[in-house]
VEXTIFI-595665 format. One line per 10 residues: number of its first residue (from 1); their letters; for each residue x, y, z of N, C-alpha, C. Coordinates in pm, whole numbers, plus 50000, padded with zeros to 5 digits. Atoms other than C-alpha are relative to their C-alpha. Layout:
<atoms>
NUM> A> X Y Z X Y Z X Y Z | ...
</atoms>
This chain:
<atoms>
1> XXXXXXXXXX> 50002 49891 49904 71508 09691 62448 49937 49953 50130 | 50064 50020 49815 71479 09645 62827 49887 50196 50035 | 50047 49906 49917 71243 09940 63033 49976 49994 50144 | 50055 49993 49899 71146 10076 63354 49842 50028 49929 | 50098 49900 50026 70787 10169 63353 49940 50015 50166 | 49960 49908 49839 70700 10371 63637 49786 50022 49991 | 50114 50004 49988 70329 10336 63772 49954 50085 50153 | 50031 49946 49829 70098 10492 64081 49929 49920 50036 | 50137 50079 49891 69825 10331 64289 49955 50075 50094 | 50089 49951 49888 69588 10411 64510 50074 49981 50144
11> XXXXXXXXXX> 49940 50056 49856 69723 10226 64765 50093 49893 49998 | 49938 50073 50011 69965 09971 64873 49975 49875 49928 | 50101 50131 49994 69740 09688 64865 49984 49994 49829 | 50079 50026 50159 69618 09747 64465 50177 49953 49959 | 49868 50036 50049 70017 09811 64402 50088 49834 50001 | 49927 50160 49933 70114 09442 64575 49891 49936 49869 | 50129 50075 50067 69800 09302 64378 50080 50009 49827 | 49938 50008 50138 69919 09421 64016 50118 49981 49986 | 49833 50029 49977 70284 09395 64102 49996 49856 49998 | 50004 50140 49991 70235 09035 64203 49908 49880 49842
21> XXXXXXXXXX> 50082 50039 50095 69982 08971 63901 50091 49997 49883 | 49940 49964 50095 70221 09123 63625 50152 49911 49986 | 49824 50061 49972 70557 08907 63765 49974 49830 49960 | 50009 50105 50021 70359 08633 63774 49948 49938 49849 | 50034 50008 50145 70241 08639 63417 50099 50025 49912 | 49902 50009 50056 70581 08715 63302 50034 50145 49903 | 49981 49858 50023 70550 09090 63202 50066 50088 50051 | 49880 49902 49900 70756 09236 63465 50063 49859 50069 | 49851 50097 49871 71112 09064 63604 49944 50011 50122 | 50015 49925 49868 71054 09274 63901 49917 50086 49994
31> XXXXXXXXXX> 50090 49816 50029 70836 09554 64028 50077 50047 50147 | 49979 49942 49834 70960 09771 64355 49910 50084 49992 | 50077 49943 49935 70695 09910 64521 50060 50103 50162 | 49885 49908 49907 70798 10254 64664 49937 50022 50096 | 50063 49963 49872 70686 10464 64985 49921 50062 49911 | 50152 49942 50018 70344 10638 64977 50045 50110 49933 | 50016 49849 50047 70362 10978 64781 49903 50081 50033 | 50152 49931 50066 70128 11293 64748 50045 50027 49888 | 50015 49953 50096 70014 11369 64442 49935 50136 50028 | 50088 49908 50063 69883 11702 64318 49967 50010 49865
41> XXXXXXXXXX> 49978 49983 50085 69735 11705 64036 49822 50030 49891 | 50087 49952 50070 69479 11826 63809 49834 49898 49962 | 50097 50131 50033 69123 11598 63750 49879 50061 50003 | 50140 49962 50030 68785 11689 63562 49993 50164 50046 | 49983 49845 49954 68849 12075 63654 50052 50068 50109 | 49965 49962 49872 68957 12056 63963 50166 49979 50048 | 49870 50049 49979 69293 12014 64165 49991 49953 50119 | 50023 50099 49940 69286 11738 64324 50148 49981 50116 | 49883 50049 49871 69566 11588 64645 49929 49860 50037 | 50043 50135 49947 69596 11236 64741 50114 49933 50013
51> XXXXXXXXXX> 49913 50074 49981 69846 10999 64855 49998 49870 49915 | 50055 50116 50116 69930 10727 64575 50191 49903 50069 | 49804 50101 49960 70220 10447 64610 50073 49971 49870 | 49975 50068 50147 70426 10455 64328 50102 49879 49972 | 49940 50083 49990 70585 10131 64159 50113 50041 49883 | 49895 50036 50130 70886 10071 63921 49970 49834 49934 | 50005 50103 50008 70881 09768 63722 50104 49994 49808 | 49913 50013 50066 71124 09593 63518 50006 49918 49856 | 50051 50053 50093 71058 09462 63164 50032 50004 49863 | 49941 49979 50177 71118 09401 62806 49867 49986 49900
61> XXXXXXXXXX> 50113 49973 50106 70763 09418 62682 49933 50107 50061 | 50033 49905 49947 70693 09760 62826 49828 50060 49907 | 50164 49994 50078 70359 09787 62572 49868 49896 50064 | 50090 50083 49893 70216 09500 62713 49988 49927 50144 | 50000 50023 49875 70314 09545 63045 49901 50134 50050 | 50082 49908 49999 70144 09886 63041 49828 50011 49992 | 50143 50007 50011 69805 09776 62862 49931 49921 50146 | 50072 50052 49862 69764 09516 63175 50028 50069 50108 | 49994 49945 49858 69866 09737 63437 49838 50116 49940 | 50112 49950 50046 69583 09975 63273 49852 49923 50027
71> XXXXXXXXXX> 50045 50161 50014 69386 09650 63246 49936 49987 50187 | 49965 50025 49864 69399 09589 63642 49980 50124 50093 | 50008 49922 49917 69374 09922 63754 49904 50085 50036 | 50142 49987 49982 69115 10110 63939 49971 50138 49972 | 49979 49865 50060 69192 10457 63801 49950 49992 49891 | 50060 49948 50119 68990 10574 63484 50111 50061 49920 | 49859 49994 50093 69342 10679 63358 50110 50034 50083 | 49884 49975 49939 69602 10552 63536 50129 50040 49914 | 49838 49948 50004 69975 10711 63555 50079 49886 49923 | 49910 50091 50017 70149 10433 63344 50095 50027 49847
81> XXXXXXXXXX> 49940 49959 50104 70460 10515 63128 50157 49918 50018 | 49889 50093 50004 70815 10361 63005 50108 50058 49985 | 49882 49909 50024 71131 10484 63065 50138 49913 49868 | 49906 50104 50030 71349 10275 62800 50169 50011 50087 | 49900 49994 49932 71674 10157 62921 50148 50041 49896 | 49859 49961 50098 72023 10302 62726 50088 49883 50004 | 49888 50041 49976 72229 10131 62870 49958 49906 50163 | 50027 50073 49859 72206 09824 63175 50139 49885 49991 | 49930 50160 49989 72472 09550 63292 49961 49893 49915 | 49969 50091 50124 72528 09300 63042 49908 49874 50126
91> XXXXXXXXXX> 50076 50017 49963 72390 09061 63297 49864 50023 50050 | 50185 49927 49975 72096 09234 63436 49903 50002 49870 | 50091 50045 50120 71977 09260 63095 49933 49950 49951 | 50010 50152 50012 71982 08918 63038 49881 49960 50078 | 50063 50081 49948 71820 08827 63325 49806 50102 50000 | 50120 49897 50031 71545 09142 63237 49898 49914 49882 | 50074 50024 50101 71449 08966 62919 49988 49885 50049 | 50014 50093 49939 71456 08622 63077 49877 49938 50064 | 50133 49971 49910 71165 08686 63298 49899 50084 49997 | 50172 49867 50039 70925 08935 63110 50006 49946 49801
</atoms>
């Protein structure tokens, strides 16, 4: 099984940092790092707003691409989850498991 798993960040800067950390260790093919978001969202009682950058990233060990993005990140419980893939190009696939 190939996945996306779909992450946030604080900021660009952390996102480039674990993006670049995770590709180069061979856990993620790829990551795209999207535009800035807001979040709203709920934290310790309150409701919180903040601008986060979220990433995609492309992988076939989506368990232990997750624990190190966790691992790496500066959130007390970051956003990190796996979308599996159904269905991908017979190449792309390939080159998904290849490189993670």
């Amino acid at each position: 099984m190939i996945a996306t798993v779909y992450a946030v960040f604080a900021d660009a800067a952390e996102a480039e940092r674990i993006a670049e950390t995770v590709v180069t260790e061979r856990l993620a093919a790829c990551a795209n790092i999207l535009a800035p978001c807001r979040s709203i969202y709920r934290w310790q009682g309150a409701v919180e707003r903040a601008e986060e950058v979220p990433a995609l990233f492309k992988t076939a060990q989506p368990d232990a691409l997750i624990a190190r993005i966790a691992a790496l990140h500066s959130y007390d419980v970051p956003a990190a989850v796996a979308w599996p893939i159904s269905q991908a190009h017979t190449p792309y696939e390939a080159w998904v498991r290849a490189n993670s």
